[in-house]
C-alpha positions as CSV (number, residue, x, y, z in Angstrom):
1,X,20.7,15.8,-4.5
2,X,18.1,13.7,-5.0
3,X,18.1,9.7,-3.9
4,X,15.6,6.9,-4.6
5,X,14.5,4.3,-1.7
6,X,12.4,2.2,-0.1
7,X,10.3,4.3,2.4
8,X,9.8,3.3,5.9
9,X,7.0,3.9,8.6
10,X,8.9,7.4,9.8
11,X,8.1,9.3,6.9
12,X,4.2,8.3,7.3
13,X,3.4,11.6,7.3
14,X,5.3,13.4,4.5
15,X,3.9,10.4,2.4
16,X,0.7,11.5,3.6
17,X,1.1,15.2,2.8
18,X,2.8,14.3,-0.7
19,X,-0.3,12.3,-1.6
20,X,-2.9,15.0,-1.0
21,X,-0.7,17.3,-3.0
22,X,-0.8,15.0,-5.8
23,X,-4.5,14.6,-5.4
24,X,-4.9,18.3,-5.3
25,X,-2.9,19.1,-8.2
26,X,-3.3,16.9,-10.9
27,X,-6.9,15.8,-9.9
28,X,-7.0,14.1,-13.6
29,X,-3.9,12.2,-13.3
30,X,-5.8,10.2,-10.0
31,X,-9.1,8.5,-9.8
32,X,-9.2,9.3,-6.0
33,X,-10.1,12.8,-5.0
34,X,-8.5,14.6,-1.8
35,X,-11.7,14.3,-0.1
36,X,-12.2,10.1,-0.6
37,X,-8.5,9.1,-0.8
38,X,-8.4,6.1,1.3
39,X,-4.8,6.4,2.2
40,X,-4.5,7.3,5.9
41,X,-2.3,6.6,9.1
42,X,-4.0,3.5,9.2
43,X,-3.8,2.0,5.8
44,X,-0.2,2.9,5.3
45,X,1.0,1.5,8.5
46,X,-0.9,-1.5,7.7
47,X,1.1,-1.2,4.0
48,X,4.7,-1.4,5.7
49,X,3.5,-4.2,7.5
50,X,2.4,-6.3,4.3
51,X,5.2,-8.5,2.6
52,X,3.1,-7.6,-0.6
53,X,3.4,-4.1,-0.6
54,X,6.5,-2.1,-1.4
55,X,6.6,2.1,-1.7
56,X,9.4,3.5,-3.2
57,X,10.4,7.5,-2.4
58,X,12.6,10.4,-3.8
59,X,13.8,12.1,-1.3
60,X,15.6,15.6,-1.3
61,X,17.9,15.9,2.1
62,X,15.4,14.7,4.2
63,X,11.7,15.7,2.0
64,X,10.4,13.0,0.7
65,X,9.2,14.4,-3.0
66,X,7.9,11.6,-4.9
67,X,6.5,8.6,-4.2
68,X,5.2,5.2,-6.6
69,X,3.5,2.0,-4.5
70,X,3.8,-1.9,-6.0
71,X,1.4,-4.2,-4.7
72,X,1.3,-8.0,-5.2
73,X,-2.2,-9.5,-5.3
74,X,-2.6,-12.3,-2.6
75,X,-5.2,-14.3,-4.8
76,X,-3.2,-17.8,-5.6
77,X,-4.1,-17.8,-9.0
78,X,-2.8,-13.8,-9.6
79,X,0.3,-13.9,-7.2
80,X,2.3,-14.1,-10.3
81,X,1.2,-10.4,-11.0
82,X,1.6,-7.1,-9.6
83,X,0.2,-3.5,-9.6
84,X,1.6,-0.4,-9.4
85,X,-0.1,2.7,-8.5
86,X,0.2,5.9,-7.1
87,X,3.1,7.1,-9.0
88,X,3.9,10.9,-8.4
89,X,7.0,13.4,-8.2
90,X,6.9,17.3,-7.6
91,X,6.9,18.5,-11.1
92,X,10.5,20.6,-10.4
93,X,12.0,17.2,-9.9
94,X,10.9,15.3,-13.1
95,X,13.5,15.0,-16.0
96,X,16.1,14.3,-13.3
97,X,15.7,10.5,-13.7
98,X,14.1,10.1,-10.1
99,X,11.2,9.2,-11.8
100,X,13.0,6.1,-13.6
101,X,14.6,5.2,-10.1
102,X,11.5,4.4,-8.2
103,X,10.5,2.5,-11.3
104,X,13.6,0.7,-11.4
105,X,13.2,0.0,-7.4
106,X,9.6,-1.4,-7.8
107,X,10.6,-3.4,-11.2
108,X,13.1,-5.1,-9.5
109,X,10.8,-5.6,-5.9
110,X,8.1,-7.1,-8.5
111,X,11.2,-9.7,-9.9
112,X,12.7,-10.6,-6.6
113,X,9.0,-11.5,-5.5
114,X,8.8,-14.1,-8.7
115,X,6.1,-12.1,-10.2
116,X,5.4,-12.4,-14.4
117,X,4.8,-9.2,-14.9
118,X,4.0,-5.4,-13.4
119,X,0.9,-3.8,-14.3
120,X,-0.3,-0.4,-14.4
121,X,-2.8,2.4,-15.2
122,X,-1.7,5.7,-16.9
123,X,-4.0,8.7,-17.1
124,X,-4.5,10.7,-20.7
125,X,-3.2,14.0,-18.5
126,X,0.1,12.4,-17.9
127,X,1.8,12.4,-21.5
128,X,5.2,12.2,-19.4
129,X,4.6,9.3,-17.2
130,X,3.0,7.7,-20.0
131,X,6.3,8.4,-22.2
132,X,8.6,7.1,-19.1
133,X,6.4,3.7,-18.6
134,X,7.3,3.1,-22.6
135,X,10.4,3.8,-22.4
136,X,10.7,1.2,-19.6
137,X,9.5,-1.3,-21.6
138,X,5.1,-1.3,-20.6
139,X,2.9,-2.1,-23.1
140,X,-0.4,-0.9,-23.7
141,X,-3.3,-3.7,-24.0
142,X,-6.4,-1.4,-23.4
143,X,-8.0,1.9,-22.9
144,X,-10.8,3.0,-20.6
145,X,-12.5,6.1,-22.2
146,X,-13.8,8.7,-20.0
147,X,-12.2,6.9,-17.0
148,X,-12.1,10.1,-14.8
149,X,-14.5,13.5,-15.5
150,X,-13.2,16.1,-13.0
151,X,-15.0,19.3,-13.4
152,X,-16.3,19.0,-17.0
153,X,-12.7,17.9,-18.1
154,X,-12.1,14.0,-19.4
155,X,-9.0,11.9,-19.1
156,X,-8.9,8.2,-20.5
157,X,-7.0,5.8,-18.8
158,X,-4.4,3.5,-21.0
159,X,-3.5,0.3,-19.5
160,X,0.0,-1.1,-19.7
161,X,2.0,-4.4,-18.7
162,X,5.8,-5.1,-18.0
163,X,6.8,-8.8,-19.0
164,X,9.1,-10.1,-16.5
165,X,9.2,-13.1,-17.8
């Protein structure tokens, strides 16, 4: 069975993993490729250390299959907001409501921090994510066309905003 949480600095490395797998297979779903992903050892042991970061996990037994990050900007003036990126789960997984869990967890993370609202960027090749982020209560305000070209294939990018308020 499948349960949602906060992940910790132990499962650095399966975050790792699940992060290139995501890269690798839905390189239109991801602006960052396998080969330039900036997420490392480094940066995510620097993220567990931040009081404005916060990644949430599925995790099967003890495999961590999913994964969706929240960060609050440190800017004064945009403290109020927040970001969420890097929202995946294995595709055998989806439709089981994990998805909606880690959402859930980094909704309420965003709240208990006093931020206005949660932001996010969806990609044209995730119909389903899009379709979950609705049914959250996001809010499109704007479109990038032709955000990512991977291999002579195209994928906008819709932007979208939870009110907190």
């Amino acid at each position: 069975m499948v349960k949602v949480r906060e992940l910790s600095p132990e499962d650095e490395q399966q975050v790792l993993l699940l992060r290139q797998e995501a890269l690798s297979e839905h390189p239109l779903a991801f602006s960052s490729s396998p080969e330039e992903d900036r997420m490392n050892s480094q940066s995510y042991q620097k993220q567990m250390a931040s009081d404005d970061h916060a990644l949430f996990g599925a995790v099967d037994g003890e495999e961590v299959v999913g994964m969706v990050g929240l960060l609050r900007y440190r800017a004064l003036k945009v403290r109020h907001t927040s970001y969420i990126w890097g929202s995946y789960l294995r595709s055998s997984y989806r439709g089981q409501g994990a998805g909606r869990q880690m959402m859930n967890g980094l909704i309420e993370r965003a709240r208990s921090w006093g931020c206005e609202s949660v932001d996010l960027g969806v990609s044209s090749a995730a119909p389903e994510a899009r379709q979950l982020y609705l049914s959250l209560g996001f809010v499109p305000y704007g479109l990038r066309e032709r955000a990512i070209i991977w291999e002579e294939t195209v994928a906008d990018e819709e932007h979208m905003s939870l009110d907190l308020r």
